[in-house]
TORMI-360798 format. One record per residue: residue in three letters; y, z, x negated of N, C-alpha, C in turn. Coordinates in steps of 0.02 Angstrom, whole numbers, plus 32768, in hexadecimal, padded with zeros to 4 digits. Layout:
# TORMI-360798
ALAYZXYZXYZX/...
***
This chain:
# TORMI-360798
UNKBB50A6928681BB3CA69386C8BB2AA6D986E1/UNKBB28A6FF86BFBB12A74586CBBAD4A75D86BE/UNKBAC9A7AE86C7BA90A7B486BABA72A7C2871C/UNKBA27A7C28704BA09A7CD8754B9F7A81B875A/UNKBA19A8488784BA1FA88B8797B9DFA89B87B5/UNKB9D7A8E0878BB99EA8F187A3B9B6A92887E2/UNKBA00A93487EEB9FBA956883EBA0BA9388874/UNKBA1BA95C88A4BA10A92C88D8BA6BA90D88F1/UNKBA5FA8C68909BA8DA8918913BA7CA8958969/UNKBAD1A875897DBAC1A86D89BBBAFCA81989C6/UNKBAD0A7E389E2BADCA79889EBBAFBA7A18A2F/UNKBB4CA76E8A36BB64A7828A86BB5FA72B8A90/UNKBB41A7028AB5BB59A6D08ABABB6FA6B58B00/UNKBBCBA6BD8B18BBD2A6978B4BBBEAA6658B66/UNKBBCAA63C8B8EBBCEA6118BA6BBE3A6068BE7/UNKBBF3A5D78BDFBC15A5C58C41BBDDA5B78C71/UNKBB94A5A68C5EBB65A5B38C8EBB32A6058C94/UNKBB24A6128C4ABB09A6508C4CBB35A6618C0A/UNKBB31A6BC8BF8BB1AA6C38BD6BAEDA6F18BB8/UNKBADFA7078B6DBA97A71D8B72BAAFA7538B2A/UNKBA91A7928B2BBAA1A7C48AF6BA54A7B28AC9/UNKBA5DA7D38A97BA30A7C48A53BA14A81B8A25/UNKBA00A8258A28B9D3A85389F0B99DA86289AF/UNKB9BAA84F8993B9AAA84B8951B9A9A8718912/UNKB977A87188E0B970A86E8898B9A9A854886A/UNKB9AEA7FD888EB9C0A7D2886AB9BFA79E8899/UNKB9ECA7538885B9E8A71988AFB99CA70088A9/UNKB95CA7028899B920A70088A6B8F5A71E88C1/UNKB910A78688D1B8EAA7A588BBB8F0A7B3890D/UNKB8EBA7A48957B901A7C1898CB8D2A7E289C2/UNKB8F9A83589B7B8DEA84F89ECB8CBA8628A43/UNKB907A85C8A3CB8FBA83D8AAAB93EA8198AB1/UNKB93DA8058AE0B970A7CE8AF6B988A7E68B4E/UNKB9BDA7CC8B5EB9C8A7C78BACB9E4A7948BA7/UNKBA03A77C8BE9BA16A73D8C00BA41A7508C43/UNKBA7DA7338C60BA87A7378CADBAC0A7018CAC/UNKBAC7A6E98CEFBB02A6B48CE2BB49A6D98CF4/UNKBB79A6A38CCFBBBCA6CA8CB2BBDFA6C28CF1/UNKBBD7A68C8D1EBBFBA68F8D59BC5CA6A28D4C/UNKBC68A6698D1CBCB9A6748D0EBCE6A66A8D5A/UNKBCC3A6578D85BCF9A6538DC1BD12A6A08DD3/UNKBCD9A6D18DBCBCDCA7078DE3BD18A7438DBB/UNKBD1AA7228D86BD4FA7508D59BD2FA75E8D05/UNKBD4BA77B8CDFBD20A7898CA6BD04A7E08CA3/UNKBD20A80C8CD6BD00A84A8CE7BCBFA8578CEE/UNKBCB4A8358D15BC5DA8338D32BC2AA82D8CF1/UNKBC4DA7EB8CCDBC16A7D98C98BC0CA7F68C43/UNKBC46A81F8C4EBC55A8548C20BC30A88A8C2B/UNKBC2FA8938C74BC09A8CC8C93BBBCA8D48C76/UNKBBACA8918C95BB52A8968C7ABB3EA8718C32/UNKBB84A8788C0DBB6DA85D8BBDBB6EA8A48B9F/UNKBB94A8E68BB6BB9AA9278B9FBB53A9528BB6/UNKBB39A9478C00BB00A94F8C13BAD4A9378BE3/UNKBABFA8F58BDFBA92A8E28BC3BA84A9018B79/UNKBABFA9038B43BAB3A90A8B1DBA9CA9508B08/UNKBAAEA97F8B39BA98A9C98B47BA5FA9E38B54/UNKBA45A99F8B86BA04A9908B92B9C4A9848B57/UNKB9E5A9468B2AB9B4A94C8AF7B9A9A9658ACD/UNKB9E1A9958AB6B9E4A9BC8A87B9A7AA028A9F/UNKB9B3AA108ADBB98DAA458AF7B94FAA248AF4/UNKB92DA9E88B06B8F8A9CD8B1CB8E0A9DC8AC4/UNKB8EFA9CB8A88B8E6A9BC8A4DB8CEAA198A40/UNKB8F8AA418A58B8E0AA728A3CB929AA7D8A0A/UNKB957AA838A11B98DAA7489D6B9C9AA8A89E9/UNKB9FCAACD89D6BA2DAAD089E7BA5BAAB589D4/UNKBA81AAA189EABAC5AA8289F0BAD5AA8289B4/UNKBAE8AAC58987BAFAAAC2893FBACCAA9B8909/UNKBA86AA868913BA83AA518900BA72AA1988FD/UNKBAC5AA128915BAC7A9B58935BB06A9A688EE/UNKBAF8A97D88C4BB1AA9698899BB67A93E88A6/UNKBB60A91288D8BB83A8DE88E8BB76A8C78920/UNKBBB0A893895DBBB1A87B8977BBCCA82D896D/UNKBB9EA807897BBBCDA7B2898FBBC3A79889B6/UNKBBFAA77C89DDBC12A76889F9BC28A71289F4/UNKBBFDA6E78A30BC34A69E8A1ABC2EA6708A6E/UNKBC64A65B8A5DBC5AA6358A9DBCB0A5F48A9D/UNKBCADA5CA8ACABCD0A59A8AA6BD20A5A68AB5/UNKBD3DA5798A8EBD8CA5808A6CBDABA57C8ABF/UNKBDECA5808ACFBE0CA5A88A87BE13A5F78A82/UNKBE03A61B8A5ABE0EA6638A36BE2BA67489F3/UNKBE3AA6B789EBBE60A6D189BABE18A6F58997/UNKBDFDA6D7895ABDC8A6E9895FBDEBA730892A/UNKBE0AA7308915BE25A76088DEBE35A7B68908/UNKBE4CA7A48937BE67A7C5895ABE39A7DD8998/UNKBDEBA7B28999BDCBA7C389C9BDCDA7CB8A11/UNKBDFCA7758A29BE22A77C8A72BDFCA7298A78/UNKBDF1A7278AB9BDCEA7058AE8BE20A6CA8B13/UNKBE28A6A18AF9BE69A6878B0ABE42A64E8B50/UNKBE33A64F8B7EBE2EA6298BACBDFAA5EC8BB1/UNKBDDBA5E18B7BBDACA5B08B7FBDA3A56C8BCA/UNKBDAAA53A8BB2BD86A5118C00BD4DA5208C12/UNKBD1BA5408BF8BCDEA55F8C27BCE9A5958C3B/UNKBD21A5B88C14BD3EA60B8C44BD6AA60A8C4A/UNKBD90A5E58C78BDD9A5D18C8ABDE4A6288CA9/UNKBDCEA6608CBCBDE5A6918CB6BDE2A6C48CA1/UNKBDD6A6B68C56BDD6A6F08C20BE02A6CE8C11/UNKBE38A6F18C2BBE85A6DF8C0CBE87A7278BEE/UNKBE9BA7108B9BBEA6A74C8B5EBE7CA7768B6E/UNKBE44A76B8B6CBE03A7B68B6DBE04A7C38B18/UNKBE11A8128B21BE04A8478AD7BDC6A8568ADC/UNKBD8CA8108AD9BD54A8318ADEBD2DA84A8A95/UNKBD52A84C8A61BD2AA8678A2BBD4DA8C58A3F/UNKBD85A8BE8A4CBDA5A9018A3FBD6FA9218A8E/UNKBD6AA9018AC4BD4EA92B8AEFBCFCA9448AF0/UNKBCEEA9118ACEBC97A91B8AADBC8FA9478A6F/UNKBCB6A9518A45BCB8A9758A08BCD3A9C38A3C/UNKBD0BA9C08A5DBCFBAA068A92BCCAAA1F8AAA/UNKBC9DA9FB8AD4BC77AA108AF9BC44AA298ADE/UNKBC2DA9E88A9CBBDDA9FF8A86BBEAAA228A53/UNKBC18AA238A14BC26AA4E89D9BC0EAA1F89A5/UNKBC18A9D78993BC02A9C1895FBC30A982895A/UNKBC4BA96B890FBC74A9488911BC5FA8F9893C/UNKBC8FA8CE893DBC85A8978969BCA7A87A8951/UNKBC8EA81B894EBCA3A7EE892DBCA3A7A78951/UNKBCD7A78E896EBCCEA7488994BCE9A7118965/UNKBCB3A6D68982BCB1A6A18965BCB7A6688999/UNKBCCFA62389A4BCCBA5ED89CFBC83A5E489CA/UNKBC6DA5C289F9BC13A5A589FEBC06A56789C4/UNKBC36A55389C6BC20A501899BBC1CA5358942/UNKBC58A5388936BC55A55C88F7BC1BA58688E2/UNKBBF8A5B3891FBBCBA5DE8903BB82A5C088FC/UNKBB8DA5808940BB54A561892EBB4DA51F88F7/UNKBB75A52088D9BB73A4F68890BB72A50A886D/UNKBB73A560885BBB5FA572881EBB00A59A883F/UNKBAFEA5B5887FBAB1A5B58889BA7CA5658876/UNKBAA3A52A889ABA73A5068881BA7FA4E3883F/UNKBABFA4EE8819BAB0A4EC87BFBA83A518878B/UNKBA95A55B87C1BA54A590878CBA16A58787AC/UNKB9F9A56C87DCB9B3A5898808B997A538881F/UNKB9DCA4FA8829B9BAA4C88845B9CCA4898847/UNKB9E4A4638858B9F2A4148832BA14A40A8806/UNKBA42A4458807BA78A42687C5BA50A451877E/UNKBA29A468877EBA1FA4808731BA1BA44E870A/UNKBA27A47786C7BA53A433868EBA84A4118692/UNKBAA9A40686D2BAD2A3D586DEBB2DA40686C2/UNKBB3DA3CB86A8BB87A3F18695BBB2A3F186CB/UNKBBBCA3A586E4BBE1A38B871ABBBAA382875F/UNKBBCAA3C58798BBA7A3B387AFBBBDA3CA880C/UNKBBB8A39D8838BBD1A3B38879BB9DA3D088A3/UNKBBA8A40E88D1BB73A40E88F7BBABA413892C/UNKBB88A402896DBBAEA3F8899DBB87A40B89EB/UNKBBB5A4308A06BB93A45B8A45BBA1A4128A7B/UNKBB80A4198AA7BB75A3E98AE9BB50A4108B1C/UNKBB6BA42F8B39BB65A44B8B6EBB90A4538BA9/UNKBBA0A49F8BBABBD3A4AB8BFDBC22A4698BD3/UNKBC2AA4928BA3BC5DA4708B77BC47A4428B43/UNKBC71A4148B07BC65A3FD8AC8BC9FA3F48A8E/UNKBC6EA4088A78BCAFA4208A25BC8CA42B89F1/UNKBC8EA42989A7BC84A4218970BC96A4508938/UNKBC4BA4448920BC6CA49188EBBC5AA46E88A1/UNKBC8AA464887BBC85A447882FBC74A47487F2/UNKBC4AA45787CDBC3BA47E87A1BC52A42D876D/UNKBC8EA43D874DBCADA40686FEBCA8A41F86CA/UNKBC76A3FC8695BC7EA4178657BC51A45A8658/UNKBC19A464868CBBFEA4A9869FBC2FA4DD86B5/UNKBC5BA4D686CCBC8EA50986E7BC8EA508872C/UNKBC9AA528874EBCB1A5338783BD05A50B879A/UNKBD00A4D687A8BD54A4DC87C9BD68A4CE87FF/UNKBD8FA5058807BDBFA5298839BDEFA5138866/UNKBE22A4F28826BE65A4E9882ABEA2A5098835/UNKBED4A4F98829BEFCA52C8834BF1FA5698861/UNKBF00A55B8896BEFBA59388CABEB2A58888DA/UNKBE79A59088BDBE4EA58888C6BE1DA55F8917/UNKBE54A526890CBE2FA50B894ABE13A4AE8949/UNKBE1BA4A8890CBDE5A47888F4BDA7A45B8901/UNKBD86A435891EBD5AA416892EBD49A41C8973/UNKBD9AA41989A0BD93A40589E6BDA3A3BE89F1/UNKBD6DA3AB89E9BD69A35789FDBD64A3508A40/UNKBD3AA37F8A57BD39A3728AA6BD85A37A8AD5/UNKBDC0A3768ABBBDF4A36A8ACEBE1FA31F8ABA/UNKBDF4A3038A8ABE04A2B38A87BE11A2928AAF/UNKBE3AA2708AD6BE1FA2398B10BDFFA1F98AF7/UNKBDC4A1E38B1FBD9DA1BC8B02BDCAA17C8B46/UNKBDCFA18C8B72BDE9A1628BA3BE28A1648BD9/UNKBE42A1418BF7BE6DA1588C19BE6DA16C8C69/UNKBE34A1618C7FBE07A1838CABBDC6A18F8CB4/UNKBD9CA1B48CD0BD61A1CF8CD2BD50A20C8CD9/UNKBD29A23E8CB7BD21A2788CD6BD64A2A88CA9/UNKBD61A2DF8CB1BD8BA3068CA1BD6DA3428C89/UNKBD8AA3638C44BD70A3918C25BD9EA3B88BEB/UNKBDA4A3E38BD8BDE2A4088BB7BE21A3EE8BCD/UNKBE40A3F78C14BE6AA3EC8C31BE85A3998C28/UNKBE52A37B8C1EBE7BA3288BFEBE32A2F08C2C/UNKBE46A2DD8C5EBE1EA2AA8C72BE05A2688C36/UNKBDD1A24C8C27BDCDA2208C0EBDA4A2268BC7/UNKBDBAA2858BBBBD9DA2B88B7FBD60A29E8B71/UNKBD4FA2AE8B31BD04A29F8B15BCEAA2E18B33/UNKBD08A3108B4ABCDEA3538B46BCCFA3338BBA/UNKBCF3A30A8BD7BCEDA2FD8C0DBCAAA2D58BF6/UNKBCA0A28D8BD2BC7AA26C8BCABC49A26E8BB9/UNKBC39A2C38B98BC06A2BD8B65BBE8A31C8B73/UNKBBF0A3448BA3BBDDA36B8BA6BBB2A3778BED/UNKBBA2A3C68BFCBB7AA3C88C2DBBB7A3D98C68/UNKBBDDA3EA8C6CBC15A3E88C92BC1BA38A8CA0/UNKBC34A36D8C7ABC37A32C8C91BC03A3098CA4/UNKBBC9A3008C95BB86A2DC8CA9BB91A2F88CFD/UNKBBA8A32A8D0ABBA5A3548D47BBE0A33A8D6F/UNKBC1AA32B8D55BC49A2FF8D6CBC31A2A98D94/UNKBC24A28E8D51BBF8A2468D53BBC1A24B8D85/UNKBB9CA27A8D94BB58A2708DC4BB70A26E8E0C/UNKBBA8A2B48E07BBBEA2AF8E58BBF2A25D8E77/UNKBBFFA2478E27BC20A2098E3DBC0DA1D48E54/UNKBBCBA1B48E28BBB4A18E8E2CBB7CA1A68E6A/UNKBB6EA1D78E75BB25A1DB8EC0BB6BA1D38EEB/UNKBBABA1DD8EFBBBB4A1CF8F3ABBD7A1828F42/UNKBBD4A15D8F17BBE1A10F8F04BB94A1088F21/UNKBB59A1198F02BB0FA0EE8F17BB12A1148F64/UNKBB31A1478F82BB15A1578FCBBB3FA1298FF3/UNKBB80A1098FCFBB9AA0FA8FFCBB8BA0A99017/UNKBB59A0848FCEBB54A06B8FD4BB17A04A8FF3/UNKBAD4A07A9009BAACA0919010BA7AA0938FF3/UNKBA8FA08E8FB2BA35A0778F6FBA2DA0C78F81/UNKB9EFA0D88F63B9B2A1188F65B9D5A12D8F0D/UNKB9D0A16A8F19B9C8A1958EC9B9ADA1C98EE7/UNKB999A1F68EBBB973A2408EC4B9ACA2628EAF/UNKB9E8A25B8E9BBA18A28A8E91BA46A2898EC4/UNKBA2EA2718F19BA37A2778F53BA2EA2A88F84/UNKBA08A2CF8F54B9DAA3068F6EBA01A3318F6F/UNKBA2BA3408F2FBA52A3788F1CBA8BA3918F26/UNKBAB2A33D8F41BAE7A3298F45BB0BA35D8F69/UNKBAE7A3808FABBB2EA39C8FCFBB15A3E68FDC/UNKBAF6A3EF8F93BAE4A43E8F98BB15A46C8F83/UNKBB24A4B48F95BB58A4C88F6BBB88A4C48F34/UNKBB33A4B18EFCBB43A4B98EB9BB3CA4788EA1/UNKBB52A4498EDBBB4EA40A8EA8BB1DA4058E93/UNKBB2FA3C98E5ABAF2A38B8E38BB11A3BC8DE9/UNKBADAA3B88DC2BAE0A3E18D89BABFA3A38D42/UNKBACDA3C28CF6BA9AA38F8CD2BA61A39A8CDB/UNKBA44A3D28CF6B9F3A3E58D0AB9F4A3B58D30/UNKB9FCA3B28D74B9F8A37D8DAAB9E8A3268D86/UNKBA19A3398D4EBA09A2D28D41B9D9A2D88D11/UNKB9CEA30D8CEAB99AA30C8CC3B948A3078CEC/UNKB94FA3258D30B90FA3268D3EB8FFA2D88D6C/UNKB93FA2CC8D83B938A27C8D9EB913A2608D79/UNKB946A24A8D30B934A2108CF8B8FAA2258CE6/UNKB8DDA2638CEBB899A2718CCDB85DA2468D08/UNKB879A23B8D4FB850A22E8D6DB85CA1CD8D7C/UNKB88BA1B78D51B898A1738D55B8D1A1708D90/UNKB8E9A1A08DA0B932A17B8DC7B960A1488DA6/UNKB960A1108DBCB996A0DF8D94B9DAA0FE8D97/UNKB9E9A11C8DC8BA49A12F8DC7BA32A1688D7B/UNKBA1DA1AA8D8CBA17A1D98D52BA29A1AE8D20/UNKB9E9A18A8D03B9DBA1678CC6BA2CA1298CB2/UNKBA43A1298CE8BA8AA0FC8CC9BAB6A1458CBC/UNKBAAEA16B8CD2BAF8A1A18CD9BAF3A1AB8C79/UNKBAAAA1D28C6ABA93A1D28C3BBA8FA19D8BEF/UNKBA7EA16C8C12BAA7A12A8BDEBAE8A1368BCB/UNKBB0AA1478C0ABB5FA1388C02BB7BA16F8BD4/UNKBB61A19F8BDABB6DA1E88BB2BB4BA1DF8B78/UNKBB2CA1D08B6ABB0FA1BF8B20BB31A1848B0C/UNKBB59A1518B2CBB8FA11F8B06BBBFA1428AF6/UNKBBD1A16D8B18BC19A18B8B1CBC19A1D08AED/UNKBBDBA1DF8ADABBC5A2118A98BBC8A1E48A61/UNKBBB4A1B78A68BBACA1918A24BBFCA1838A0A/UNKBC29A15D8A37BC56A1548A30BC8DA1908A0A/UNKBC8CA1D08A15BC87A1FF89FFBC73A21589B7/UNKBC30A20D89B3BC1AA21C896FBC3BA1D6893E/UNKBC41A1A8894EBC59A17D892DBCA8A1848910/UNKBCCEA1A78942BD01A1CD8923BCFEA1EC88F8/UNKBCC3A2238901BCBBA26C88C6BCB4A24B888A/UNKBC87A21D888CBC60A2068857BC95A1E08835/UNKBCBEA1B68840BCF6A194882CBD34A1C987F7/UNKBD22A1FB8823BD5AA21F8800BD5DA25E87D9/UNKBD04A25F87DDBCE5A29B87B2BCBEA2808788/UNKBC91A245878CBC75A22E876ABC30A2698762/UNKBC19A27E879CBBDFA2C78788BB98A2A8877A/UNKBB76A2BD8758BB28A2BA8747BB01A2B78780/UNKBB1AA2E587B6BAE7A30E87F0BB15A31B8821/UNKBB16A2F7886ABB25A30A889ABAEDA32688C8/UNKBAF7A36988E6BAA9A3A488FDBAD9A3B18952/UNKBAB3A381896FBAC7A38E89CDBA9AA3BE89FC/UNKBABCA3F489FFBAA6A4338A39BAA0A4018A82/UNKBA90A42F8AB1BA8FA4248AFCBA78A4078B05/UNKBA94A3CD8B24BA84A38E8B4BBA4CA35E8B28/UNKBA60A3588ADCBA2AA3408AB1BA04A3588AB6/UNKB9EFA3998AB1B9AAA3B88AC6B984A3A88AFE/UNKB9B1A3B08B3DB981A3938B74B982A34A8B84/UNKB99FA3228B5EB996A2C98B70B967A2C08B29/UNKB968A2C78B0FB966A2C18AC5B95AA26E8AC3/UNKB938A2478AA0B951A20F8A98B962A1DA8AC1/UNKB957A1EB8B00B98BA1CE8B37B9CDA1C78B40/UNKB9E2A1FC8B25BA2BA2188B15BA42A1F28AC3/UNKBA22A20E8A9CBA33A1F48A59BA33A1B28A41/UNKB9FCA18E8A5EB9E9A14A8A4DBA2DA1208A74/UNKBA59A1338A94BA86A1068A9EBABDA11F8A7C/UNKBAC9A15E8A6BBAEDA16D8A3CBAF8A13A89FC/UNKBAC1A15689ECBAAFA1328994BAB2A0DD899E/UNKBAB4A0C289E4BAD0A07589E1BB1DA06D89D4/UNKBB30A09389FBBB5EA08989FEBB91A0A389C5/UNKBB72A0EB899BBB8CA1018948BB89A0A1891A/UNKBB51A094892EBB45A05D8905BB6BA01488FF/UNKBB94A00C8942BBA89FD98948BC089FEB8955/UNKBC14A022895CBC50A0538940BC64A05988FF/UNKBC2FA08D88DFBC4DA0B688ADBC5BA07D886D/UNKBC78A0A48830BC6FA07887EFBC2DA08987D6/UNKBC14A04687DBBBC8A02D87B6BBA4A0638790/UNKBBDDA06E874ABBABA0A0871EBBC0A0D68729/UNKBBE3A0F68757BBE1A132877FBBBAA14E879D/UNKBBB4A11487C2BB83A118880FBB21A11687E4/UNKBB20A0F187B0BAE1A0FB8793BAD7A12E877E/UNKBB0AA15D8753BB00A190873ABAF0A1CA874F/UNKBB17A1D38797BB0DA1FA87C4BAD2A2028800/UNKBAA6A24387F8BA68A2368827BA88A25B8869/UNKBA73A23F889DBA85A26D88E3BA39A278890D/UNKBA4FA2DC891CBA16A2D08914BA17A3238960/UNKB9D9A3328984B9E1A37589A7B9D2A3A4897C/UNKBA1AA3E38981BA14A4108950B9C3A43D8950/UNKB9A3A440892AB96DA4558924B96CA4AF8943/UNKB980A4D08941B98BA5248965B97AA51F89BA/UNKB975A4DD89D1B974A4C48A23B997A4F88A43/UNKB981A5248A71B993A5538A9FB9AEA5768A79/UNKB98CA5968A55B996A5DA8A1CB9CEA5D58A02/UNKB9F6A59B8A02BA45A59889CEBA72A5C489E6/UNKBA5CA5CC8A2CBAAAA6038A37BA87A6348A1E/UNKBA5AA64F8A1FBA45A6B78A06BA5EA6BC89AF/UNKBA38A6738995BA3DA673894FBA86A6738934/UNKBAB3A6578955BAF1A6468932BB25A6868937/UNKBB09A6A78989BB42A6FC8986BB16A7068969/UNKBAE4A718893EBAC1A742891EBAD2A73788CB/UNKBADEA6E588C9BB0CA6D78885BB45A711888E/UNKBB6BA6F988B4BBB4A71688BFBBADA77988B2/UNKBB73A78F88E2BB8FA7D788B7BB5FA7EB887A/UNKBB3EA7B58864BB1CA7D4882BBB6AA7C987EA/UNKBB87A7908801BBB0A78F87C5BBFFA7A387CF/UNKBC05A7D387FEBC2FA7E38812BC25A82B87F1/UNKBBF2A85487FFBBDFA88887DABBD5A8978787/UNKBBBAA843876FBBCFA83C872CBC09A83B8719/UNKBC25A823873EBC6BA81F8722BC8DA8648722/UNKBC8FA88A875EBCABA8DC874FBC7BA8F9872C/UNKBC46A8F1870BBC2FA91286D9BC54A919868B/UNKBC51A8D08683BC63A8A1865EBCB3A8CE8630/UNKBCD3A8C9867FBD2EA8E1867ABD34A92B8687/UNKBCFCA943868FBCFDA991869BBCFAA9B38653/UNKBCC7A987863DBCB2A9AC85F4BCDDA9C185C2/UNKBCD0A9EF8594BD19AA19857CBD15A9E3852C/UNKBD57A9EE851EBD5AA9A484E8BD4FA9D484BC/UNKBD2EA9908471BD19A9B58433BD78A9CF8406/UNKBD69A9FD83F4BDB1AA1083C5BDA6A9E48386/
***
């Protein structure tokens, strides 16, 4: 798994709502942080802009020149060339079409750079740091803007053969409903924060039209839409519409994991995002529905559970990514014994 660097690391994690740079020791060890949102409508220029800022920023704020910054990582979701360090279009950045963003960050700041997908980096952050430790077989799975899956079989990492393995959120779970990795009906429509966001604006204008009351009426015809914040803070306050949207997304997660589980048979399924902010609102219909799905001694074997890192999984997991990205060119740099 590597060793933990005693110079300094820099964590890129982006996302289709924010994203946020990292400074570090080590994936524990962190020294300042920023944050801004990625705003993919606007292009991928802009947000390149203030990820090169920022990181210029903390390096100066730290007291620390540039030369020593050990590594960069980079992760954010499929699909990418992670080998090659290109940004292939993602559904949360439908316009980072082919971004060279390791080659343009390794320009700017002077330190190598290493990209990773989000699910992948955060299944080996929460195998070394948080639900999955010990576990051989083990899924962690992002739920957020997007959803997709990062496997760890046999304690390995897998990939697959063009390394794009554990996009479940392109499954169709149905043949209509919300829409998500270009496929209406998607588990990543059914089961993410993009789709909950689909589902809310659907169902509040079914209850306006019909005239029942929700508090996610409020939101309805604001710029930015109805969001999972929006239903999270309903259901927190007992809105019945929220609290069904929320049921329905936690059937339609479960339904889901009951797949994984069927066909991985894992110890430990560890749910980012959405699990975090419903938490057993969200899960408890999951795990009915794993139960009355999956195969029996599958479904027993397997705990589902919110990945333990909560917020922190994105800093920790690019911070996996260039701590062992730097091991690794250490590793292959070193001059062989004769």
């Amino acid at each position: 798994m590597g060793r933990e660097t005693s110079q300094l690391i820099v964590g890129i994690d982006i996302g289709g709502t924010k994203t946020a740079v990292v400074l570090a020791r080590s994936p524990k060890d962190v020294i300042g942080r920023i944050s801004f949102p990625t705003r993919p409508e606007l292009g991928p220029d802009q947000a390149i802009r203030q990820i090169l800022d920022g990181t210029r920023s903390l390096l100066d704020r730290a007291g620390e020149a540039a030369t020593g910054l050990e590594g960069i990582g980079i992760i954010c979701g499929n699909p990418l060339d992670a080998p090659r360090g290109v940004i292939q279009s993602p559904p949360n950045l439908s316009s980072w079409k082919n971004v060279e963003i390791c080659r343009i960050v390794t320009d700017a700041i002077g330190a190598p750079c290493f990209l990773e997908n989000d699910a992948n980096a955060g299944a080996l952050a929460e195998a070394r740091f948080g639900a999955g430790r010990g576990a051989k077989n083990f899924v962690f799975l992002t739920m957020g803007t997007g959803f997709g899956a990062g496997l760890l079989i046999d304690g390995q990492l897998y990939r697959g053969s063009t390394s794009l393995a554990g996009e479940i959120g392109h499954v169709r779970l149905t043949r209509h409903g919300p829409s998500g990795y270009g496929k209406v009906g998607s588990a990543e429509g059914w089961a993410s924060g993009g789709g909950m966001a689909q589902l809310a604006k659907h169902w509040t204008e079914l209850a306006i039209e019909k005239g029942e009351h929700t508090l996610l009426s409020e939101g309805y015809k604001t710029p930015e839409g109805l969001s999972a914040r929006d239903v999270a803070v309903a259901a927190s306050q007992g809105d019945a519409l929220a609290r069904s949207i929320v049921q329905k997304v936690g059937e339609k997660l479960g339904e889901t994991l009951a797949i994984l589980i069927d066909l991985l048979n894992p110890e430990c399924i560890a749910i980012g995002g959405l699990a975090l902010r419903f938490g057993d609102e969200l899960l408890a219909a999951a795990r009915d529905v794993v139960s009355r799905e999956a195969l029996p001694e599958s479904a027993k074997a397997c705990k589902v559970v919110p990945a333990q890192l909560g917020e922190a999984i994105g800093d920790i997991a690019a911070l996996c990514v260039a701590m062992d990205g730097t091991e690794w060119m250490r590793i292959n740099s070193a001059p062989s014994e004769s």
